[in-house]
C-alpha positions as CSV (number, residue, x, y, z in Angstrom):
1,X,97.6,37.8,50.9
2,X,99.3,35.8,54.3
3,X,102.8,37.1,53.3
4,X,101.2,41.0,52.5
5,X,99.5,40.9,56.2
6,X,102.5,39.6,57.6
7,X,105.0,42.4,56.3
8,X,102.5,45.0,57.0
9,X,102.2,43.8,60.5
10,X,106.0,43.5,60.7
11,X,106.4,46.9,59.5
12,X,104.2,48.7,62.1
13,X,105.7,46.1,64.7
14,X,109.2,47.6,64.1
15,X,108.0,51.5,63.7
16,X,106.9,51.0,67.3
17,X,109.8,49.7,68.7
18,X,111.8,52.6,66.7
19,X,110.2,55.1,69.6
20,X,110.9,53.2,72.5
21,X,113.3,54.9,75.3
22,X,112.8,58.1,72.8
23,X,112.7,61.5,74.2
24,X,109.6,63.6,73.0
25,X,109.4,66.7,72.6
26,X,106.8,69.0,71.6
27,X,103.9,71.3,72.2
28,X,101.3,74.1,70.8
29,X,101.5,77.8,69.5
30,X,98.1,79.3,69.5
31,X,96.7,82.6,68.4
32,X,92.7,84.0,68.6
33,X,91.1,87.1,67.5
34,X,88.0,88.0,67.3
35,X,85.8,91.4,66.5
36,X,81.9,91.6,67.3
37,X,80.2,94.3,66.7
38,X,76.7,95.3,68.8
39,X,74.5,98.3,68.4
40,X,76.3,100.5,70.7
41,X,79.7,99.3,70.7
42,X,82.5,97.2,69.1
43,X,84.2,94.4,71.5
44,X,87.9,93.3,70.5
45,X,89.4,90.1,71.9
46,X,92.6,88.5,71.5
47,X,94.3,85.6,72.8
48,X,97.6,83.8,72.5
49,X,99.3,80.7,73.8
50,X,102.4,78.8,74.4
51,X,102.2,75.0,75.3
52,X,105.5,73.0,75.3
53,X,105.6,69.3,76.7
54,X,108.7,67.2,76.7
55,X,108.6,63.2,77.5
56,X,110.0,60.3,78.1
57,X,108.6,57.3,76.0
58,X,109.8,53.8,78.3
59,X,107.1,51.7,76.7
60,X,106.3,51.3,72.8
61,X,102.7,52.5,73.1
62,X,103.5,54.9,76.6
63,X,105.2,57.8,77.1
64,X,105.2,60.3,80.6
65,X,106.6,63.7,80.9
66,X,105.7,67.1,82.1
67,X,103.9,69.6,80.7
68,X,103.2,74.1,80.7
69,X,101.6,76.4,79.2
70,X,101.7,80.2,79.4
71,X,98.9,82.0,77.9
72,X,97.8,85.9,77.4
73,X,94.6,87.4,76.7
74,X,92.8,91.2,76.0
75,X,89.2,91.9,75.8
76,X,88.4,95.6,74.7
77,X,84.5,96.7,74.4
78,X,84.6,100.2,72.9
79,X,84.4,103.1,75.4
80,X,83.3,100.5,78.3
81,X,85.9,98.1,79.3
82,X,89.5,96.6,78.8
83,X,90.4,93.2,80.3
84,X,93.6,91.3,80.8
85,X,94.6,87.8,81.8
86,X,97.5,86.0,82.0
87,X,97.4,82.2,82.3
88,X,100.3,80.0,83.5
89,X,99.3,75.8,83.8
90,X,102.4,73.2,85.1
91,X,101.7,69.6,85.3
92,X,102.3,65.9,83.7
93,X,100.7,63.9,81.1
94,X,100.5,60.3,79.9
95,X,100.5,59.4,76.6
96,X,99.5,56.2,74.9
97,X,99.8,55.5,71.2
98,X,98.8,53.6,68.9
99,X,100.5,53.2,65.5
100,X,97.5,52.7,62.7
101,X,100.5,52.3,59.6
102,X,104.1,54.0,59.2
103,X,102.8,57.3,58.8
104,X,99.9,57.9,61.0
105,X,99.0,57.2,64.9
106,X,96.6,57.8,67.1
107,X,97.1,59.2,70.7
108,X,95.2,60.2,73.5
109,X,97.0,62.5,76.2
110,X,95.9,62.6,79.7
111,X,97.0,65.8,81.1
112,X,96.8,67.2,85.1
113,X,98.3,70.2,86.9
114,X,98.2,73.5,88.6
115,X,97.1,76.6,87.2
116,X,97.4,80.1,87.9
117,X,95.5,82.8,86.8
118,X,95.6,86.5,86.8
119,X,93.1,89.4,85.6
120,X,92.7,93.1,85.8
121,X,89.4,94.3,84.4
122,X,89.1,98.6,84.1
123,X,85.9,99.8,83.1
124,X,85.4,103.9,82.9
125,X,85.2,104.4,87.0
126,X,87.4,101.6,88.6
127,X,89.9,98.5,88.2
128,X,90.0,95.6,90.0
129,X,92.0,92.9,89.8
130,X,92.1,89.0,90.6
131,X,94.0,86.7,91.1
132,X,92.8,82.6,91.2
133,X,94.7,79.3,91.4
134,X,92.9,75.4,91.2
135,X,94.0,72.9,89.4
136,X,92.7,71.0,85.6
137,X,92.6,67.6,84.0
138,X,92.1,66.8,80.6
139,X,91.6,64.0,78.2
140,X,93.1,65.1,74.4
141,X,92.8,62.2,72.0
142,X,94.9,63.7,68.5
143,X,95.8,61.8,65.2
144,X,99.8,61.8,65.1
145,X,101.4,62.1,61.1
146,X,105.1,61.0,61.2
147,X,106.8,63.6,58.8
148,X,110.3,61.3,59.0
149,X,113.4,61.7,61.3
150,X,111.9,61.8,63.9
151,X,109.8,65.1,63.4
152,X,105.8,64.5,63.3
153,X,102.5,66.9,63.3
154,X,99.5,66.8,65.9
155,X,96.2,67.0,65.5
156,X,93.1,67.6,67.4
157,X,89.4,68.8,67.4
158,X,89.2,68.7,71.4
159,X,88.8,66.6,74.3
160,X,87.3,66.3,77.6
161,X,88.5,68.4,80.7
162,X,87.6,69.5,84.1
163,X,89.3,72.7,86.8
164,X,88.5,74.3,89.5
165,X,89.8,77.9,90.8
166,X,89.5,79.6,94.0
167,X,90.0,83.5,93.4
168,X,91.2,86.0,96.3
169,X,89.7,88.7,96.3
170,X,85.6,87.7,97.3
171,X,86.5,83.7,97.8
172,X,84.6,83.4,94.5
173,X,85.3,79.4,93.9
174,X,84.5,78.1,90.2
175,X,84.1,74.3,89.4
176,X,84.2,73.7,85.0
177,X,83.7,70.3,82.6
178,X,84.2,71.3,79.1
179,X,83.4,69.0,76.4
180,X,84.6,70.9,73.2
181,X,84.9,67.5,70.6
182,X,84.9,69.5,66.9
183,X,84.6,73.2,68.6
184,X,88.5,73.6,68.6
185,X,91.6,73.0,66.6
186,X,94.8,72.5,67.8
187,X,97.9,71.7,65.4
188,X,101.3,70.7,67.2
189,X,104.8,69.8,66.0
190,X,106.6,67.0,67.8
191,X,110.6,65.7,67.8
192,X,111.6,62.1,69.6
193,X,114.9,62.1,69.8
């Protein structure tokens, strides 16, 4: 039982040396849509996003690196209204890991930045459009599954995060904590090279 302990421990020992002064890259595709349909009207949303992050790992368990995402959106409510948004986030992350066998890790990414954000909304008699910057934080823990060569998959059910924006057009200021733990899914790809 010693000498089973003792390879397994060498075993994950050497997997997390294996990363060290790795290059990581990786990031998240995403895609939403969504029909709801109410007494009077039908509403139509749809949302897609781009999130690539690229690394540098200089500890066995630590890795830093920068981070963007681009993201676009369209809300239609029958006969009413038609909204557009696009998103643009640029920031850095810290990563620590955790190796749990050869296969599987565990992660937790802690993510800050700017963001940018514009929307036009045009309902039957007008259009206005805004136009908000702030800045966001997050905390994404994710389970890591190493697929060989280098090439792994990410998982996660959601995290912790907090932004704040400051639109132009009224100096309307918004302040947000989301807490979505099992309310979303994201599923990544990653390469260390």
């Amino acid at each position: 039982m010693k000498k089973m302990l003792l390879i397994l421990a060498l075993a994950m020992f050497s997997f997390a040396n294996a990363q060290k002064g790795t290059i990581l890259v990786g990031g998240n595709i995403g895609y939403t849509s969504s029909n709801r349909d109410f007494l009077t009207s039908n509403e139509k949303y749809r949302d897609f996003g781009l999130s690539p992050k690229v690394g540098y790992q200089f500890h066995d368990n630590w890795t830093v690196g920068g981070e963007f995402s681009i993201g676009s959106s369209r809300t239609e409510i029958e006969g009413k209204m038609t909204g557009k948004a696009n998103n643009f986030k640029a920031g850095a992350f810290l990563r620590y890991s955790v190796p749990l066998t050869e296969t599987f890790s565990v992660f937790a990414d802690l993510g800050a930045g700017f963001q940018n954000q514009k929307r036009t909304v045009t309902s039957v008699d007008a259009e206005n459009e805004f136009k908000g910057d702030g800045f966001y934080t997050a905390i994404t823990p994710a389970l890591f599954i190493n697929m060989k060569k280098g090439f792994g998959l990410n998982f996660s059910i959601g995290g912790i995060g907090y932004q704040t924006w400051s639109f132009d057009n009224e100096g309307q200021k918004n302040k947000e904590f989301n807490f979505n733990f099992g309310k979303t899914v994201n599923i990544g790809i990653s390469k260390n090279f």
